[in-house]
N, C-alpha and C positions, 0 to 999 in steps of 0.2 A: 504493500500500500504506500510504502514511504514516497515521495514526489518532492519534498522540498530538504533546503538545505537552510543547519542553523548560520547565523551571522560566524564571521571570521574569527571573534575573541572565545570560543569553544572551540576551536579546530585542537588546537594545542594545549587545550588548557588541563592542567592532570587535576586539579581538583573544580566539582562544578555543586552548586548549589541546588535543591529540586526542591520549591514549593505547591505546595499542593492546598485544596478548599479548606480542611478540617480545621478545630484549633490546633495551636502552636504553641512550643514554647522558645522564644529566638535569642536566649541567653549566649549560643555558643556558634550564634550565625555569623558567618565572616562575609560583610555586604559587600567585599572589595573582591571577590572571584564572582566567575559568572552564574550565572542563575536563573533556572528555566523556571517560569510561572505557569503549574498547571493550572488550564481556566477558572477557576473561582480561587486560585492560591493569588490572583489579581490585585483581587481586590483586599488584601491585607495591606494596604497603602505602602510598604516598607521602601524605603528609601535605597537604592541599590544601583550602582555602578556602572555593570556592563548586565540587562536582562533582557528576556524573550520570553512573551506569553506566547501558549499553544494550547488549542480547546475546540470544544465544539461549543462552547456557551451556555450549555445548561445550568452551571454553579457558577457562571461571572456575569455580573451586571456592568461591566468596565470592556471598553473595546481589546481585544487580543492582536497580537501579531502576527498570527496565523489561526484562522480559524478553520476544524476541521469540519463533516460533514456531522449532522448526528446520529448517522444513518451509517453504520462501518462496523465492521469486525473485530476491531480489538478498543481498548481504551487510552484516552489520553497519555495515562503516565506510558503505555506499552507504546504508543506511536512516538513521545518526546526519546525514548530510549532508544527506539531504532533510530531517530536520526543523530543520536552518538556515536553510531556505527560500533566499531570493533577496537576502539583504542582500549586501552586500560587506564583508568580514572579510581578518582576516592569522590562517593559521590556522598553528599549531605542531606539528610533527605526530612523535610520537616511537611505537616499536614497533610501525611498521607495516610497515617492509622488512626485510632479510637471513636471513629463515626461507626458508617454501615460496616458489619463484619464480613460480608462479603466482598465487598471491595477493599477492607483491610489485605484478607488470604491472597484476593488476588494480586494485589501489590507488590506483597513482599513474595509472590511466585515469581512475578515479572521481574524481579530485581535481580533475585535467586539465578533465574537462566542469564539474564545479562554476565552478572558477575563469573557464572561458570562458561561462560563464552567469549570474557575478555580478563579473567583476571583481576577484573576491579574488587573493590571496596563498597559498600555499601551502610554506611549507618543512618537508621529511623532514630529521629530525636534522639532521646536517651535510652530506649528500652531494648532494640531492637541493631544487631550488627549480621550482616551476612561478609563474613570470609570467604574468599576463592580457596579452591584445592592449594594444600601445602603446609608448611610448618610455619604457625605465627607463636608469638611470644606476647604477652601482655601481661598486665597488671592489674588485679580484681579482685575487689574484700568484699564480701557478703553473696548472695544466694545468684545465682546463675541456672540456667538451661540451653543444652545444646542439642539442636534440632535439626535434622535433613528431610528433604525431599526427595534424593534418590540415595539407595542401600550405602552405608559410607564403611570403610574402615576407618577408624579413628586410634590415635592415643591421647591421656591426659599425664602430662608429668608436672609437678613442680609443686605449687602449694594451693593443693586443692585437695579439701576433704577427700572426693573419690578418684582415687588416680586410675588410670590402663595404664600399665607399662606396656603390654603388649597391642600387637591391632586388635582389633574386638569390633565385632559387623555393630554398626548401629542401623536398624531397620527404618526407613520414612515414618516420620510422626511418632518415633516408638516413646516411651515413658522411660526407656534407661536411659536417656540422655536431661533427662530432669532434677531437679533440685539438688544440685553438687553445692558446693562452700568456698568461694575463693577467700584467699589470707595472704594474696603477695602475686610473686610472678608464676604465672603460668606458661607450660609450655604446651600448644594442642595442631595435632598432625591429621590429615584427615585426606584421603585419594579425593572426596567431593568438595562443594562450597558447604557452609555449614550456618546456620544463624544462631546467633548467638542469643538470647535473650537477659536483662539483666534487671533489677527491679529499680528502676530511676536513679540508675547511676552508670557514668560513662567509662565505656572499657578503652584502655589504654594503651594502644600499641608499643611496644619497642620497637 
């Protein structure tokens, strides 16, 4: 479906901003990288640098800079992500969960395949991290859950209540990747992309 192209200050840019209709919280927003406005993420007035609305209109009452049809096959955020193409990005991603729960799931599915197709990054507000395949390290006190979409091997080493030392399948949506304990640096390996979930607190790369 994709037909257009975003403005030139995204072609290169490894980190980009994604607003979306829902509430927000913009504590940890950085208005100086670019920043796509999905349709009613518009009209949150925010003051911002280099941006580009994309919509069909249904949840903005503010003109867009491209407007889709309402009448299509996939959704807004799924069409702003195809036109990031295939680079690898750290994407910021605010107002896109805690409304309808169905376009929560489907959200963070669409991110999920981006991410395991280009390697990127993915963080929802605070609660919510999708990792690409690989070994990352970070930093995490209190209650966590790690969650896949397709069968993963994983391990957990470092300071977390429940370690793997070894790979161990984690099934889609299974319940053994729920309520572990971070207390420091973690280390977690994993053949898939993986989301992280965390309870209103921001995980930490190294």
């Amino acid at each position: 479906m994709k037909t257009n192209t975003l403005p030139r200050f995204f072609q290169r840019a490894e980190k980009i901003n994604i607003i979306g209709p829902c509430s927000l919280d913009l504590s940890t927003l950085d208005p100086s990288i670019p920043t796509l406005l999905i349709d009613g993420g518009v009209d949150h007035q925010i003051s911002l640098d280099k941006s580009f609305s994309i919509g069909d209109g249904d949840s903005s009452t503010k003109a867009l800079n491209l407007t889709l049809p309402k009448e299509k096959d996939m959704s807004d955020f799924s069409y702003a992500l195809e036109l990031l193409e295939s680079s690898k990005r750290e994407l910021f991603i605010y107002g896109m969960i805690g409304e309808r729960r169905d376009h929560e799931y489907i959200n963070l599915g669409e991110a999920y395949r981006f991410c395991n197709k280009t390697d990127s990054i993915a963080k929802f507000d605070k609660n919510f991290i999708i990792l690409p395949k690989g070994q990352h390290i970070f930093n995490l006190f209190g209650e966590f859950s790690i969650i896949t979409i397709d069968k993963a091997l994983i391990t957990i080493r470092g300071k977390a209540r429940y370690t793997l030392d070894k790979e161990t399948e984690l099934l889609p949506l299974s319940s053994h990747g729920l309520s572990n304990i971070g207390d420091g640096e973690i280390t977690l390996k994993s053949d898939t992309p993986l989301i992280i979930y965390t309870e209103g607190q921001s995980l930490a790369l190294s």
